[in-house]
N, C-alpha and C positions, 0 to 999 in steps of 0.2 A: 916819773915816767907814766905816760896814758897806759892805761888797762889794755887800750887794741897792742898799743904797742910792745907789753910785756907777754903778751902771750907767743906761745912757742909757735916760730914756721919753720919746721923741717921739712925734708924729703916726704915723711910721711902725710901731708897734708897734700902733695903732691898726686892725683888721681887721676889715670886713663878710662875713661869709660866704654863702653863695649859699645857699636851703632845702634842696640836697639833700646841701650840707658840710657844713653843719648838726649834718642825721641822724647822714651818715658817720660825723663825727667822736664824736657824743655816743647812738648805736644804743640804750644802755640806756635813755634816756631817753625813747624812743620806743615798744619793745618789749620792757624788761627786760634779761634776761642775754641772750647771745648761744647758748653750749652748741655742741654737735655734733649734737644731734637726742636724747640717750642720756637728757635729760629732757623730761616734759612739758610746764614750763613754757617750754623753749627755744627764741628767738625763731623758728626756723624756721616752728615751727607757730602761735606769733603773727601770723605774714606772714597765713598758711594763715585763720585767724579775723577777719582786720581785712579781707580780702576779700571771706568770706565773710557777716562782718554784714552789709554793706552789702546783698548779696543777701536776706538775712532782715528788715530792715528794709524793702524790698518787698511781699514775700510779707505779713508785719503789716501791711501798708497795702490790703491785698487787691490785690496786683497778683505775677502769678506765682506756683505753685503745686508749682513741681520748680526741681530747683537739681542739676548736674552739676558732680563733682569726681573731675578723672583726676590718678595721679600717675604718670608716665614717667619711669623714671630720676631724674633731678633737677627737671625741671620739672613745675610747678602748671599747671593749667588748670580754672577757676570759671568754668561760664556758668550764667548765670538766666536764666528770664522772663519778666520782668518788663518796667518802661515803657522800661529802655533810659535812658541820658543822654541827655540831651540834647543833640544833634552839636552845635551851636555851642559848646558850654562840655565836652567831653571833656577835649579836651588841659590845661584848666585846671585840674579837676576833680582828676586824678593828677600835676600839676605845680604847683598854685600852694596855699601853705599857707594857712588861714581861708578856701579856699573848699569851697562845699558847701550841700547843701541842708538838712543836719541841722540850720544856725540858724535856720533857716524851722519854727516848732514846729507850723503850721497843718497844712506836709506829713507831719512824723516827730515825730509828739506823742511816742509813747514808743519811741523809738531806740535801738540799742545803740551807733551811732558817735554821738557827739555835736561832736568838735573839729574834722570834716575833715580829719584826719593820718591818719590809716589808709591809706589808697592813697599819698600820699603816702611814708609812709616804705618800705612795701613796694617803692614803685617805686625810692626812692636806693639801696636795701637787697639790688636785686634786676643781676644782669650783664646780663641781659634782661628789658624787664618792655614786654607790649605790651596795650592796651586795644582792644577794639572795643564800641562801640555800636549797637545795631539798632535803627531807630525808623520805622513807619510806610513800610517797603517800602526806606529806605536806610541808608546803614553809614557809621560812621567809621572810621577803625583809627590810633592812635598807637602810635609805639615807642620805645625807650629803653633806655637801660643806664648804670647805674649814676647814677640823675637825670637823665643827658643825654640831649637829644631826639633822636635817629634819625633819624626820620622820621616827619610829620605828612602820611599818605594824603590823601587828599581825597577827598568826597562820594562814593558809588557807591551805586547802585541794586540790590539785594539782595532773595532772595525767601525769606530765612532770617526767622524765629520773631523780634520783640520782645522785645529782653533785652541784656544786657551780657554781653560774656567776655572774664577777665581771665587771660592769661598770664604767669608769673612761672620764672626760675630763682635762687633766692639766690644771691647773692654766694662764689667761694672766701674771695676778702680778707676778708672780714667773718668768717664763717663758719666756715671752714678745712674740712676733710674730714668734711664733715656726712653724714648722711643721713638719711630718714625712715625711722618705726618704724609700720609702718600702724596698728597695736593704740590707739597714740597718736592719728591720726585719726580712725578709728572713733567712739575715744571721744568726742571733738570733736563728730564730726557726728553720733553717735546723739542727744547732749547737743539739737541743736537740734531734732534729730525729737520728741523727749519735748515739748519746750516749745511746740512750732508743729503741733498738732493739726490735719492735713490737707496740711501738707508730704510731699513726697519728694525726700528726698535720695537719690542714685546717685554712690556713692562707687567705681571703681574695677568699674563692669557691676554689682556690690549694691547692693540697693533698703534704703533706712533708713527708713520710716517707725512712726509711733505712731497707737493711735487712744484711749488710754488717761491721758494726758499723764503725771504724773506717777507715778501709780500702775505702768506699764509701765515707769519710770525703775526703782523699787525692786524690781518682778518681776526685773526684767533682772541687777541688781546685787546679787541677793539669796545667790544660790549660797555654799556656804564660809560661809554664817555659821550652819549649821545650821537647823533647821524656825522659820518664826515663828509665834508662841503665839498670834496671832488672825489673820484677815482685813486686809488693810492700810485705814486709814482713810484716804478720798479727800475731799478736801472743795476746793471751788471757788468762790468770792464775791468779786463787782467783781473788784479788782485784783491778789487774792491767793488764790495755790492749792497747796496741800499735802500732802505725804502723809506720813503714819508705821506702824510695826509694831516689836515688839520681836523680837528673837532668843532662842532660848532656850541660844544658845551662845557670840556672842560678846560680849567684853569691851569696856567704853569707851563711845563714841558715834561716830554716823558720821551726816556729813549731808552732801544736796547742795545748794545755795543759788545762786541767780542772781535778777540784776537786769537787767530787761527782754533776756533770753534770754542775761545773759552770765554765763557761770560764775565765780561769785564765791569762788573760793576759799581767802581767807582769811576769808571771812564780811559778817562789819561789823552794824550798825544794826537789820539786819531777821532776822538771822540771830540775835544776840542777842534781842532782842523776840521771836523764837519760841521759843528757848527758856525763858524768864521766861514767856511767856504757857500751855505744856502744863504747867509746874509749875505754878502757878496754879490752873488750870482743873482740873486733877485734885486736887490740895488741895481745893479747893471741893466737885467734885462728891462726894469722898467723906465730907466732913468729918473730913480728917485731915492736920495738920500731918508731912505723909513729909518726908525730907531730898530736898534734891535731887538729890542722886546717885543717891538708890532710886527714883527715878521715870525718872532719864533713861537708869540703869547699862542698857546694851546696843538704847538707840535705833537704828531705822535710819529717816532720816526726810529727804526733800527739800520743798525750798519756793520759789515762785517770785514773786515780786510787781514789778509794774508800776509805773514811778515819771515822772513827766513831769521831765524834765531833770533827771536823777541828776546826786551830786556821788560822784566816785569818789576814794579816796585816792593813784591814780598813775595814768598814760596805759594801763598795761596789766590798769586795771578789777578787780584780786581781791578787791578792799576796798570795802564800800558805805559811804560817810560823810555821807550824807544824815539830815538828822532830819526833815526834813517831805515829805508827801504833797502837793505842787503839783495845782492850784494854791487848794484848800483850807486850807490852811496845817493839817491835822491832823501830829500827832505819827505819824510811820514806829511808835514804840512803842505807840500810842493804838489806831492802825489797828490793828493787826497782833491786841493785846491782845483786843479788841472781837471783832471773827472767828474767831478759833480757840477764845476762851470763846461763841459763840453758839453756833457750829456743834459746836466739841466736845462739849458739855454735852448738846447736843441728839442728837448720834449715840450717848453713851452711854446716855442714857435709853432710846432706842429700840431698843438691842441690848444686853442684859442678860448675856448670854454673853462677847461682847469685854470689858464691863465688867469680869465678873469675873474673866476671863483678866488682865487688865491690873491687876486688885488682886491677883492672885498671886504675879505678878510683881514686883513694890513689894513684898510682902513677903517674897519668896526675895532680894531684891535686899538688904533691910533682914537679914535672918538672915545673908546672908556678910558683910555689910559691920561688923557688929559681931561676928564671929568673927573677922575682920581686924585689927580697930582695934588691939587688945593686939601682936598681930605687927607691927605695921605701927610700933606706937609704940618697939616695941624696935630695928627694925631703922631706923630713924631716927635711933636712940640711936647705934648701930651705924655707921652713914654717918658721924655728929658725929666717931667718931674713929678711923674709918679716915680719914676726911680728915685727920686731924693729921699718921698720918706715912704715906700710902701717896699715891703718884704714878702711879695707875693712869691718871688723868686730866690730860693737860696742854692746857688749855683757852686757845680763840681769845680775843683782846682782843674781837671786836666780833661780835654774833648779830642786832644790828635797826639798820632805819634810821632817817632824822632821823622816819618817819611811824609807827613803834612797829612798823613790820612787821619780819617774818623776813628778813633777807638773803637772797636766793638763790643765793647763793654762800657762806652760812656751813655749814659740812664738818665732821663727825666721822669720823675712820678708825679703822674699832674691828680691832686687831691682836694676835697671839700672839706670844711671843718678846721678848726684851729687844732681840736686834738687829733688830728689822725694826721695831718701838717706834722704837727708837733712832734708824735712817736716814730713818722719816718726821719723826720729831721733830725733826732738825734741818734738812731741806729744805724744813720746810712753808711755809706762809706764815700766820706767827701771830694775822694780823689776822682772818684767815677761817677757818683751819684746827686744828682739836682733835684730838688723839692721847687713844685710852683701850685701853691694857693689859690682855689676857686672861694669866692665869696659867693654862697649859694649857688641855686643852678642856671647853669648857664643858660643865653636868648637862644630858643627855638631858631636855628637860621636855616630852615627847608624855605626852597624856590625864594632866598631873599637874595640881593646882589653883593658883589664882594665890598662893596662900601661899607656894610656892615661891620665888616673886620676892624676896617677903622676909625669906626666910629661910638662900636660898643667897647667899655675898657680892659673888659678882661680879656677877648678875643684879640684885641690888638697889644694886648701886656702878652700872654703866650704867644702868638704870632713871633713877636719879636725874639721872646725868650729861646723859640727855635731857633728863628732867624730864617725863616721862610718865606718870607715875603716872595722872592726875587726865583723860586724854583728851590731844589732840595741841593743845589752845589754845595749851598755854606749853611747845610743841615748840623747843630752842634750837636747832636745829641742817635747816636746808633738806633736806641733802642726809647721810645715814648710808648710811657705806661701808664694806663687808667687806674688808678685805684682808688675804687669808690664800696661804698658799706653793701654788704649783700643783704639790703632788703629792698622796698620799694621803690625809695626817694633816691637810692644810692643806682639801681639800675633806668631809674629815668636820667638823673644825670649823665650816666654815661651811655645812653643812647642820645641825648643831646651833644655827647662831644664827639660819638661817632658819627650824627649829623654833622657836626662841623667839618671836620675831617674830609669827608666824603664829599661834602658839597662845595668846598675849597680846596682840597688838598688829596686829592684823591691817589694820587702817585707818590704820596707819603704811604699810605696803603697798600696799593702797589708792589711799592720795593719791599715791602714785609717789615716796617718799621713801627707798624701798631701793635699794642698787647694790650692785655686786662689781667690786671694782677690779680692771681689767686691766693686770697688769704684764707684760715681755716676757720669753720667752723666749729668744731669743738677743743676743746682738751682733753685727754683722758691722760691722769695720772694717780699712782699710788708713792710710797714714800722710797722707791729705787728709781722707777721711770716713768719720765714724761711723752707720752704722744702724742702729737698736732695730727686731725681730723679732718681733712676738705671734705666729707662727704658721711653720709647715714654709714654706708658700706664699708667707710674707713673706719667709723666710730666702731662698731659694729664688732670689726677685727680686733679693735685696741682692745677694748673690753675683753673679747675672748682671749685673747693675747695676756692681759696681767689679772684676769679673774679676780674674785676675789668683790670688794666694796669701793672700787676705784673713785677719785671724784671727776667730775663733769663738770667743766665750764661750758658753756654755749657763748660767742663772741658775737655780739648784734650786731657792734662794730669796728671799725679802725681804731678807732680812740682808746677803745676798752682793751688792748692789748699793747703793753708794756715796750718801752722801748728797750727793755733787754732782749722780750722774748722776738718784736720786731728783726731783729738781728738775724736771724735765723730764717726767717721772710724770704728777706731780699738780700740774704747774703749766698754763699754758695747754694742754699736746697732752693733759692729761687723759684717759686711755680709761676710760668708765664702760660696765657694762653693769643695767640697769634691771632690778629683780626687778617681773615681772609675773604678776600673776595673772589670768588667762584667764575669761571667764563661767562658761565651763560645768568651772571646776576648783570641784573640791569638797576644801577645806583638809584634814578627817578624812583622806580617802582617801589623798591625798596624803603626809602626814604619817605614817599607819600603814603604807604603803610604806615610804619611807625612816627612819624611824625606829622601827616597831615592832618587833615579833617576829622579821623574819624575817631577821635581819642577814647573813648568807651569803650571799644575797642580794642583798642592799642594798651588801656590799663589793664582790660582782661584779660588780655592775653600777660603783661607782664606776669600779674600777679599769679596766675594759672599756671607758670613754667620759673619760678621763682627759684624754687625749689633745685633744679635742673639746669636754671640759665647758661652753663657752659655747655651742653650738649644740643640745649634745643632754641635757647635767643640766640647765641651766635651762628650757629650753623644756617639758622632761619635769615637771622640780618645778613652775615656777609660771609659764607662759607659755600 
């Protein structure tokens, strides 16, 4: 008999768990990955969003018109105002799961929470999590930590504003040494200012509002991608409202997409049907069969549409998997199709200038794209058999889940050096994690063309390895991370692949899919415990910490650390730092500092901010 099989299953192995052990125990399945804040997606700022709908789900009902979010230190505090819960049903409300008013479709026709778990997990999720409601001159206040209840206030009479505020501190346990990244909030709540036309959000004393919806979304976001070639096209009808422009500089597509105000970003249903429906309509309106790629190469285009009780692919909403328009039963593709050819057709007839801008376009897009194709085919050719005998790439077992999406935890570490190759290669974790091999530093490609990709071989071996060519759809990899030696040679490199990035791939950027792996600088250990150092100031602690004649390693580089201790890197203590690109940077400028002309310069300054690089070259490059 097998061992699984001799082992005792009784009654007792039988376990009911409470709603908020639940969470605890299964977090992803509530809010995704968990993270330390260093991504956007990380559930912290999921907490931060599932609080916040519920406030915006108000405001769409025409109740409440401002919405206040501080962040102190560690903890959230969200108050609206709005109608307030309802005192007798509060504690239930952030305690008991399937409750809510989101099933009630008469009160939240088009909702962004739909399941009632949103408070709830925030609240298991959270070391403190306390609720008060304002209703009609009295207040409730619940508190709790970690799902357990505290204490349930009792009724008090109050001369505060009608509305809800909700307090929260994430969890260490969950969590571990988190923190927010404001730039990530921002973006968050500018996201619901664009969509709720007449809101104010006040994130931290700054006012976020829009009066422009969508159109003020793509002004905002527009920077760094060079001048766009027309006017942005706004268009607004029933359920569905859009904007697009093209760039006369960057490469790819970039769109932003949400379903009933939630940022849907991996797309889905509606995101698809807009893109089929501007190839389409512009096919038609000029009478000419363009490829799609010449019509779409360098979109900047967001879209928003209204859906009565969306189906979404996972709890944490980035996937719209809805096909119909409730409670009409039209096709999500039908609708969508229908409006963008009414309104498009009709806004270029009437502006003959965009027009033509826009068939210029298609065909500068059509002339590179068949200057390309011959490059493109050879260095294809080229990929077929370097992949026979080169091991630039040693790729993860698994890049999607069981729902065809991207992992958020599927990893590339793009590395120089055979030993530093080597030491994440064998520490990583092969299910989620890719190694790809630089062979020295990479070509300078500031102001070069994108032929260069395919023509230089390491640039078109990574390219591939992403599988970017084509735009970020069939992106393999969540999370691409630079990890290069923190000295000189290691920080030029990786200001050459943030060159690359940037000047190919900019909306890899963008969607918050760049990092720079933090390794440490020192050891400090004695014969009980070891400390890993990223910094003087950490050193500094360690020491004071185990006193005494500790020793000191100094790490120069990748190589020189073990792939045992590697483990520990890039396994759960993870340190990522996020390449961010700031509104008002402008990618040329950027780019022609560090990497033009004036390199005297550009090494001085490396080497002068060495020491510091993640507070003052990144923030300086792309923050």
């Amino acid at each position: 008999m097998s061992e699984i099989a001799s082992q005792n299953y009784t009654e007792d192995n039988i376990r009911s768990l409470e709603w908020s052990e639940h969470i605890r125990m299964r977090p992803g399945m509530y809010i995704g990955k968990l993270g330390d804040g260093a991504s956007q997606d990380d559930g912290i700022y999921v907490m931060i969003k599932e609080i916040v709908d519920n406030s915006i789900d108000e405001f769409v009902m025409g109740n409440g018109r401002s919405i206040d979010i501080t962040i102190e230190e560690k903890q959230v505090t969200i108050r609206d105002y709005g109608r307030g819960i309802p005192l007798g049903k509060v504690l239930d409300c952030v305690s008991k799961i399937n409750t809510g008013a989101k099933y009630d479709s008469k009160v939240f026709k088009k909702a962004v929470g739909l399941n009632g778990v949103g408070s709830k997990a925030v609240n298991a999720l959270s070391s403190w999590f306390v609720t008060q409601s304002v209703r009609d001159g009295l207040t409730k206040i619940v508190e709790f930590s970690k799902g357990d209840l505290i204490k349930d206030h009792p009724e008090q009479p109050t001369e505060e504003k009608d509305g809800t505020i909700v307090k929260f501190i994430p969890d260490k346990e969950v969590f571990g040494n988190y923190h927010f990244i404001a730039e990530y909030v921002e973006k968050l709540l500018w996201n619901y200012a664009f969509l709720n036309v007449g809101l104010t959000l006040r994130f931290n004393g700054e006012r976020l509002t829009a009066k422009n919806g969508l159109s003020d979304l793509l002004e905002r976001n527009i920077n760094g991608n060079g001048p766009t070639l027309y006017p942005i096209i706004h268009i607004t009808e029933g359920d569905l409202e859009f904007a697009f422009t093209h760039s006369s500089k960057q490469y790819g597509e970039e769109y932003y997409s949400f379903v009933n105000g939630q940022h849907t970003t991996q797309g889905g249903t509606h995101q698809t049907a807009f893109r089929e429906a501007i190839v389409k309509t512009i096919r038609e309106f000029y009478n000419k069969d363009f490829e799609t790629n010449d019509i779409r190469q360098s979109i900047l285009a967001a879209i928003s549409l209204k859906v009565q009780e969306p189906i979404f692919e996972s709890q944490t909403k980035t996937k719209l998997g809805s096909q119909y328009m409730e409670p009409d039963g039209m096709t999500i593709r039908n609708y969508i199709h229908d409006v963008v050819k009414r309104n498009l057709d009709n806004y270029l007839h009437k502006n003959p200038e965009t027009a033509e801008e826009l068939y210029r376009k298609i065909l500068q897009s059509q002339r590179e794209r068949k200057e390309l194709d011959g490059i493109k085919k050879l260095a294809k050719e080229s990929v077929k058999k370097a992949s026979l005998h080169n091991k630039k790439l040693r790729d993860c077992r698994v890049h999607y889940n069981s729902n065809h999406e991207m992992r958020l935890d599927s990893t590339i570490f793009i590395t120089e050096g055979d030993s530093a190759s080597g030491s994440i290669t064998k520490s990583r974790n092969v299910n989620t994690q890719a190694v790809f091999s630089l062979k020295g530093k990479p070509l300078n490609c500031f102001e070069l063309s994108k032929k260069v990709v395919y023509q230089n071989e390491e640039f078109n071996l990574l390219q591939t390895a992403l599988n970017i060519d084509d735009g970020l759809d069939n992106l393999r990899y969540n999370n691409v991370v630079v990890a290069t030696d923190a000295d000189v040679d290691g920080m030029h490199i990786r200001l050459l692949l943030l060159t690359f990035f940037l000047q190919f791939y900019p909306d890899l950027v963008k969607a918050g899919h760049l990092y720079i792996l933090q390794t440490p600088l020192f050891r400090v250990r004695d014969k009980k415990e070891t400390i890993y150092c990223y910094s003087e100031e950490e050193k500094q602690e360690a020491l004071d910490k185990l006193k005494g004649k500790p020793e000191i390693t100094r790490f120069k580089g990748l190589g020189e650390i073990s792939p045992d201790e590697f483990k520990y890197f890039i396994g759960a203590s993870i340190r990522l730092d996020p390449v961010l690109l700031h509104r008002d940077s402008s990618i040329k400028e950027m780019l022609s500092f560090f990497m033009g002309k004036n390199t005297p310069e550009r090494q001085t300054f490396i080497i002068d901010n060495l020491r510091i690089e993640e507070d003052i070259i990144l923030d300086a490059l792309v923050a």
